[in-house]
C-alpha positions in Angstrom: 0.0 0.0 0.0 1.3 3.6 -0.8 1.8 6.3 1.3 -0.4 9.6 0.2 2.6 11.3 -0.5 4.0 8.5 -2.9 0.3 8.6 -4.2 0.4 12.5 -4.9 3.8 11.5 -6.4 2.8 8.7 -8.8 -0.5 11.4 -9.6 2.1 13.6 -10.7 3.9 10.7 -12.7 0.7 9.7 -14.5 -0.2 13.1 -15.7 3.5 13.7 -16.7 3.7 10.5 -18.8 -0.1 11.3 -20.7 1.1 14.9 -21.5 4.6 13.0 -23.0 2.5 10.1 -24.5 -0.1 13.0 -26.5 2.6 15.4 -27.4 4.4 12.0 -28.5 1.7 11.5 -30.7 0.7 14.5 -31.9 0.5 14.0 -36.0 3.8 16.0 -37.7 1.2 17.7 -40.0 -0.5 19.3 -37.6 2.5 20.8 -35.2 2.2 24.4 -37.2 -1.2 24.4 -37.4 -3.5 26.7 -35.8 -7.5 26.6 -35.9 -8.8 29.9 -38.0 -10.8 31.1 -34.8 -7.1 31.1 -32.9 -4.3 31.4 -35.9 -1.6 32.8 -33.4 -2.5 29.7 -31.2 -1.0 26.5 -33.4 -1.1 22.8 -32.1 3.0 23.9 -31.3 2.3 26.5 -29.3 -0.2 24.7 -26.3 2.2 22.0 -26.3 5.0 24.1 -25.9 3.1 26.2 -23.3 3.1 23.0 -21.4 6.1 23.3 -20.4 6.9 27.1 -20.3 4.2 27.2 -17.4 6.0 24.3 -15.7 9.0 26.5 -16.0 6.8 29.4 -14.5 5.7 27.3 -11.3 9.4 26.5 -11.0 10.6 29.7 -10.6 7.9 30.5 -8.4 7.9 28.2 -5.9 11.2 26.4 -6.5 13.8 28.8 -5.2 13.4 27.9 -1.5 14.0 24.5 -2.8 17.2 25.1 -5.1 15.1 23.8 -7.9 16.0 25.5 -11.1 13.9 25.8 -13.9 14.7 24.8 -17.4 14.9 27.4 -20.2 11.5 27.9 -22.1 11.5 27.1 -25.7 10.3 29.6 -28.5 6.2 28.5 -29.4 7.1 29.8 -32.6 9.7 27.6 -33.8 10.4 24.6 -31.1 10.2 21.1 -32.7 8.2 18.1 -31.3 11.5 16.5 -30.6 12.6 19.3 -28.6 9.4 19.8 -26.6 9.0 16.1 -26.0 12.9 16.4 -24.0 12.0 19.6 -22.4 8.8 18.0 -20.9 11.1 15.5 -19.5 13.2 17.8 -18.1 10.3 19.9 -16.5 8.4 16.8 -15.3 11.1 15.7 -13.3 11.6 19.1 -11.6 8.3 19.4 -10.9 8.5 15.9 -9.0 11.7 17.3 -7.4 9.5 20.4 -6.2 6.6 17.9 -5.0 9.2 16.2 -2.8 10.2 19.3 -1.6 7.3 20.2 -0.2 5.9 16.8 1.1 9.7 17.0 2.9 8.9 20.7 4.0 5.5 19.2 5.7 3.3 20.1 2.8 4.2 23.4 2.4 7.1 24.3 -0.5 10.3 25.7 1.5 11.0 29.5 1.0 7.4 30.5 -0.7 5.5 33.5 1.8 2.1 33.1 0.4 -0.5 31.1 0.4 -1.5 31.5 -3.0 1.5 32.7 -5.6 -0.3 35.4 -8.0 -3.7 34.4 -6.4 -3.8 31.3 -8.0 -1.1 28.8 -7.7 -1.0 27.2 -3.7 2.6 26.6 -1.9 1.0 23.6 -1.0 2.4 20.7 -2.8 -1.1 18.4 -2.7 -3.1 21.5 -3.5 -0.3 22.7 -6.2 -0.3 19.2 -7.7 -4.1 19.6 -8.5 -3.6 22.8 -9.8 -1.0 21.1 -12.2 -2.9 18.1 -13.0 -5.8 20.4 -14.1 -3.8 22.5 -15.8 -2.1 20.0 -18.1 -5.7 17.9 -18.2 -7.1 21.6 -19.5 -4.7 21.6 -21.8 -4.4 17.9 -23.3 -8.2 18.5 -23.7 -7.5 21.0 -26.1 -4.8 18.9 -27.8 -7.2 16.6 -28.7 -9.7 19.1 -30.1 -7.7 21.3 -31.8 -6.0 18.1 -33.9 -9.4 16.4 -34.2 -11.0 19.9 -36.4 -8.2 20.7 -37.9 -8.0 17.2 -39.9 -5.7 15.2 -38.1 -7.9 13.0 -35.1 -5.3 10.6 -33.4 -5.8 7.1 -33.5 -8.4 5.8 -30.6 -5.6 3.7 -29.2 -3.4 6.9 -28.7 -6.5 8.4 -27.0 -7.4 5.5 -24.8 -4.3 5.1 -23.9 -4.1 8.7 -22.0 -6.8 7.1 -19.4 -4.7 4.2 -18.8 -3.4 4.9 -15.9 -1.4 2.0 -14.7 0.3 1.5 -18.2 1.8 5.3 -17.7 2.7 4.7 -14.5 5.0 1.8 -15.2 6.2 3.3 -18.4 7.3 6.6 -15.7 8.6 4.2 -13.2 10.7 2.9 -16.0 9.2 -1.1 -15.6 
């Protein structure tokens, strides 16, 4: 049986791995494209945003923990390639900051606030919803925006982003 902090841990895991797994998957023809209701917003650009807000949070609440953030990448010009390792990168601080926290008794070491900019808690349980919704938010939209512009992803690529215990062992690494 897990502890609830491994639990938040392996929630953040999960999430992590679908957000790889769609952005993975996302259909080459479609990275540049952008719906004509939102033609500065292309498929590129949410995925990329992904992890520029990740790298947002971490400068935020990561300092007290000597968590660093990794660079953003351009939403104008960043490959899928590149976005896919960045992810990586940022998904593993982001579990760095969640340990951080549980370790700090819940709350993220060095953050004042209850709430940075009103909206993201120092808390690493409530911050780890606030991610999880976040990227859920934003997968959503992944999914739409690929789907009316032409290019709907295979069903097993979608089914596969509710399975939960196949992304957990693929971020486990087993």
């Amino acid at each position: 049986m897990s502890t609830p902090e491994e639990s938040l841990l392996d929630a953040w895991r999960i999430c992590d791995r679908a957000t790889a797994l769609l952005v993975e998957s996302l259909p080459d023809d479609a990275w540049p494209l952008a719906l004509s209701s939102a033609p500065r917003r292309a498929v590129r650009n949410v995925a990329v945003h992904l992890h520029n807000c990740r790298g947002l949070w971490l400068k935020s609440l990561g300092q007290g923990a000597g968590i660093a953030a990794p660079a953003n990448l351009d939403p104008k010009s960043a490959t899928r390639a590149r976005t896919v390792a960045a992810l990586g990168r940022s998904g593993e601080a982001i579990l760095r900051l969640l340990r951080a926290g549980i370790g700090n008794g819940g709350d993220f070491p060095g953050v004042a606030s209850a709430f940075h900019y009103g909206a993201m808690p120092r808390n690493a349980f409530l911050f780890c919803a606030y991610a999880l919704s976040h990227e859920a938010h934003h997968r959503g939209q992944l999914l739409v925006m690929t789907r009316q512009l032409g290019h709907r992803l295979p069903q097993p690529v979608v089914n596969a982003l509710w399975q939960w215990s196949s992304r957990l062992r693929e971020a486990r690494g087993g």
